[in-house]
C-alpha positions as a printed NumPy array, in Angstrom:
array([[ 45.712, -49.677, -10.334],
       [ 41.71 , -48.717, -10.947],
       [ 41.565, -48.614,  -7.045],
       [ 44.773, -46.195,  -6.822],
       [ 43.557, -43.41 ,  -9.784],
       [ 39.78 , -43.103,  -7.6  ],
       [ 40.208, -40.54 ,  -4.704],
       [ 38.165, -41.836,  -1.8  ],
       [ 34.817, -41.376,  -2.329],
       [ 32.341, -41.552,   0.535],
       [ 28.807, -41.081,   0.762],
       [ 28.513, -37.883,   3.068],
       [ 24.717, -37.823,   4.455],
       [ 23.453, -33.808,   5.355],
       [ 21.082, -33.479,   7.378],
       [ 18.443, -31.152,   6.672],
       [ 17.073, -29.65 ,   9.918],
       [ 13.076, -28.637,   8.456],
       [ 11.777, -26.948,  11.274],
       [ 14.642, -24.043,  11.551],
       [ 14.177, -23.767,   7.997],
       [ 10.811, -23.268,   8.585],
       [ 11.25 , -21.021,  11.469],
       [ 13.884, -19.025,   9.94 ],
       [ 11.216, -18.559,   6.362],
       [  8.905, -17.64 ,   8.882],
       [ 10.41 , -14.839,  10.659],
       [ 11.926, -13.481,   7.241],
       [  8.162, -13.196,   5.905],
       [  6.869, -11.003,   9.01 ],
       [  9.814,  -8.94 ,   8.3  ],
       [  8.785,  -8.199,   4.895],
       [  5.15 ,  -7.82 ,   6.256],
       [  6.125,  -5.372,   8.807],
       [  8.775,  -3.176,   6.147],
       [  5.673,  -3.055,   3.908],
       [  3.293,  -2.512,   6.586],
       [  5.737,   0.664,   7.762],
       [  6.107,   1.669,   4.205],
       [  2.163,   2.026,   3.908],
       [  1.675,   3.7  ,   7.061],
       [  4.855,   6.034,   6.356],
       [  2.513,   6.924,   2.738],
       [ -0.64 ,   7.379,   4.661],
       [  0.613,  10.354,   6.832],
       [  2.386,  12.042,   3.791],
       [ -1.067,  11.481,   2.202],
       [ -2.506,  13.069,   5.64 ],
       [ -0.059,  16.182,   5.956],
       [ -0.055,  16.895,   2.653],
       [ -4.014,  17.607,   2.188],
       [ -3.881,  19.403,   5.583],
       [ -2.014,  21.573,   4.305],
       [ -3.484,  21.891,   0.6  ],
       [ -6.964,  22.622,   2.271],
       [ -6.894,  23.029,   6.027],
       [ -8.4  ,  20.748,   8.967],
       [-11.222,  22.008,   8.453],
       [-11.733,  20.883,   5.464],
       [-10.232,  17.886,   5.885],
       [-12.902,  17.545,   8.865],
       [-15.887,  18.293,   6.649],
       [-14.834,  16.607,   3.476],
       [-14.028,  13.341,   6.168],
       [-18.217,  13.898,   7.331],
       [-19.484,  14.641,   3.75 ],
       [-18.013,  11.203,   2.794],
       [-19.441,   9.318,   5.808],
       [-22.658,  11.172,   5.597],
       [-23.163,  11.645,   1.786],
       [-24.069,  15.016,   2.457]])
């Protein structure tokens, strides 16, 4: 009777395949990279039109060569 009440119980082995996990945490990190890389870029050119239009190219232009310049 013990052998009758226990439901077959095997060992069951996975196997764990490393390198597509690897592969697959790899790709999902230069995702993010490239979402946050977009996300900066898509900030930079608000940045850009918005003091264009606050103070003009040409401002823009001279404040860009009094920074470089120190002028």
């Amino acid at each position: 009777m013990k052998n009758a009440t226990r439901i077959g119980q095997e060992k069951v082995e996975t196997r764990i395949d490393r390198n597509a996990i690897a592969e697959g945490a790899g790709q999902a990190g230069i995702g993010i990279i490239a979402i946050l890389a977009a996300l900066i870029g898509a900030w930079g050119l608000a940045c850009l039109v918005g003091g264009v239009v606050e103070a003009g190219a040409a401002e823009m232009v001279r404040g860009l060569v009094t920074a470089v310049t120190g002028r």
